[in-house]
C-alpha positions as CSV (number, residue, x, y, z in Angstrom):
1,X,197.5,192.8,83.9
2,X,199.7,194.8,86.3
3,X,196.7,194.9,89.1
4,X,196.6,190.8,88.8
5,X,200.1,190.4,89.1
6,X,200.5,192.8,92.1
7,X,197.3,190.7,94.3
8,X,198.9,187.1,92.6
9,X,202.7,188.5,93.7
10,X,201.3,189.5,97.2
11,X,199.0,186.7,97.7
12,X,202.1,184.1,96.7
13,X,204.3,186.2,99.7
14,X,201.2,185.6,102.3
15,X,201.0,181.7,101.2
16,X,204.1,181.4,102.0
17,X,203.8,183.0,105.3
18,X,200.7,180.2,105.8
19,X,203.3,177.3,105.3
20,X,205.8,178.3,106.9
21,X,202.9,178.5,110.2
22,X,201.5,175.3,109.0
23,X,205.0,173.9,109.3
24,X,205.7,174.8,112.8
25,X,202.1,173.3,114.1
26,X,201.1,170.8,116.4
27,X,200.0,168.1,116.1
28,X,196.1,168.6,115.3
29,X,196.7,172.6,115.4
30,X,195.2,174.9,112.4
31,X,197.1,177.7,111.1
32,X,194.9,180.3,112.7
33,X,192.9,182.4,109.8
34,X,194.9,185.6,109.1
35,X,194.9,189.2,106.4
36,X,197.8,190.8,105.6
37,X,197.1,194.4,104.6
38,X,199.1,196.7,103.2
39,X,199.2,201.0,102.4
40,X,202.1,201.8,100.6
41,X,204.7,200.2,101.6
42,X,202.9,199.5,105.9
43,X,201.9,196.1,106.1
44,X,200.1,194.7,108.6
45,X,199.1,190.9,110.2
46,X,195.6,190.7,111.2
47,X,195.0,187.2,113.1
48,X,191.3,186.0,113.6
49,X,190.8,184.3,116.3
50,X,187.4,182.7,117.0
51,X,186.0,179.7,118.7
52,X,185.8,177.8,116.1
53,X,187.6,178.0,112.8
54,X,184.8,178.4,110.7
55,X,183.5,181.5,112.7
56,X,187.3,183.0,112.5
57,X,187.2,182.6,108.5
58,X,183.5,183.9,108.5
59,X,185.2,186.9,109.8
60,X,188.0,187.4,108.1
61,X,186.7,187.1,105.1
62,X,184.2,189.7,105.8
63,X,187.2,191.6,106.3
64,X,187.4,192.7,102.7
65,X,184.6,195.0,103.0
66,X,186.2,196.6,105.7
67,X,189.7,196.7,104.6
68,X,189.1,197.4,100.8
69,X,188.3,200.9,101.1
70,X,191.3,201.7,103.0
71,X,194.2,199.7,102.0
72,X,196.3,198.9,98.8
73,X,196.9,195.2,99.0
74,X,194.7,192.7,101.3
75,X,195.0,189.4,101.2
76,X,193.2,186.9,103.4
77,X,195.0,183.2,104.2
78,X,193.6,179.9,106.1
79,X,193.6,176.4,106.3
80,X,191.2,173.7,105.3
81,X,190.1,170.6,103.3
82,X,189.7,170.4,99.3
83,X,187.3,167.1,97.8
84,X,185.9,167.0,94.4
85,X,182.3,166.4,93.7
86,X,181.8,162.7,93.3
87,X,185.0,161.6,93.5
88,X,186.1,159.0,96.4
89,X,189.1,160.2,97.1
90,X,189.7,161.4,100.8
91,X,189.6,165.0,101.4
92,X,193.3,166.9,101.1
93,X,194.7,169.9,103.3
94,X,195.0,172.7,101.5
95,X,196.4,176.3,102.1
96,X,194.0,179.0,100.5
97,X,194.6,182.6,100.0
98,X,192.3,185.0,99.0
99,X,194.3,188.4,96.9
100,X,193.2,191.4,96.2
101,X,194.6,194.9,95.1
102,X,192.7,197.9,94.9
103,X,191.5,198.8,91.1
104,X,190.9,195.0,91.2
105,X,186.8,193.5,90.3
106,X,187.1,191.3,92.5
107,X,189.8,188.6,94.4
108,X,192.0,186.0,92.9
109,X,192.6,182.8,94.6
110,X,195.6,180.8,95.5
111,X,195.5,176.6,97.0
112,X,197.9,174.8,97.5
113,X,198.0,171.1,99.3
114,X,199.5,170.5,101.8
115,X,200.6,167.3,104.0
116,X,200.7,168.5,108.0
117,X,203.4,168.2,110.2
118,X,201.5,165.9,112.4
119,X,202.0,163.5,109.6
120,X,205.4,163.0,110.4
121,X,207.0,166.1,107.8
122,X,205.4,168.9,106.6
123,X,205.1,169.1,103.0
124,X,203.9,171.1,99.9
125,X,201.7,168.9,97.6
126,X,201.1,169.4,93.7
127,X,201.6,172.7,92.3
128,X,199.5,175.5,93.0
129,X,196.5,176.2,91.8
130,X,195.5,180.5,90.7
131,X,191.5,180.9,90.3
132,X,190.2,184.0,88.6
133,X,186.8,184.8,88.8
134,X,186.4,181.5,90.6
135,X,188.0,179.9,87.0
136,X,191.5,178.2,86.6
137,X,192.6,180.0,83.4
138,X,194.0,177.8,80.3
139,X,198.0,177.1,80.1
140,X,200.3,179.0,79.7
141,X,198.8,182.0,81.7
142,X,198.2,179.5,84.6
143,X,201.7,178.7,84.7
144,X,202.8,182.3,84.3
145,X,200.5,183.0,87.4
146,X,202.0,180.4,89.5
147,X,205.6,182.0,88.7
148,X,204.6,185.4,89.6
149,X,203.0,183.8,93.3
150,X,206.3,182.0,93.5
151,X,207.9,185.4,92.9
152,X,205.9,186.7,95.9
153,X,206.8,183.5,98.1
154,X,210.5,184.3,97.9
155,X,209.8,187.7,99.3
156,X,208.7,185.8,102.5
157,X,211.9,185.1,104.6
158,X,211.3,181.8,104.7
159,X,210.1,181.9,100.7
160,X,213.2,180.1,99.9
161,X,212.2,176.8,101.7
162,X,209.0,176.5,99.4
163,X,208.6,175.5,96.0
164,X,204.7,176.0,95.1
């Protein structure tokens, strides 16, 4: 349980760092796709920039086969939109990070919604939502999850300002 806490902990810290950008935006700006890696205690901001957002999160997250074999922590955060299969309601802005520590099967998955600046205020939406093996686990480990990630946003310095 110690390896899932670690990526959850440092995948809460880079979702912060992904709303704090997203609350300094533009109007119709995205928070440019970005990893945070980390060996011992280095860490490291790698930005993709691409023409087109969907080519820049292509990349990065192809950056886990890259990264994992050299680093301790990687996590890999961008912007985009959340529906749900045959429902009618409009698409929501969401804030997803991908988390991953080595000894780790595979990445967990952090979302949280989001309202954009350009709206008037940015603003954190909902609580968060922690996938594993692309399931939400049952209460109470979900909510156990989402306090370790809002552990890891505090260690942002701007982690104060959000409550996920």
């Amino acid at each position: 349980m110690a390896l899932l806490e670690d990526a959850v902990r440092f995948g809460g810290m880079v979702l912060a760092h992904a709303a704090w950008i997203a609350s300094q935006l533009e109007d119709g700006a995205l928070v440019c796709p970005f990893a945070v890696i980390q060996t011992g205690n280095q860490r490291e901001v790698v930005p993709f920039e691409s023409d087109s957002q969907a080519e820049s999160i292509e990349r990065g997250k192809a950056s886990f086969q890259d990264f994992s074999r050299k680093v301790d922590l990687w996590s890999f955060a961008r912007e985009g939109l959340r529906s749900y299969p045959g429902s009618d309601e409009t698409k929501v802005d969401v804030l997803t990070v991908t988390a991953w520590k080595r000894g780790l099967d595979e990445p967990i998955v952090l979302q949280q919604a989001f309202i954009p600046r350009a709206t008037g205020k940015f603003k954190l939406l909902g609580s968060l939502d922690v996938s594993i093996h692309g399931m939400i686990p049952p209460e109470p480990m979900h909510s156990v999850l989402r306090t370790i990630a809002l552990e890891g946003a505090r260690q942002h310095p701007q982690g104060d300002s959000w409550t996920l």
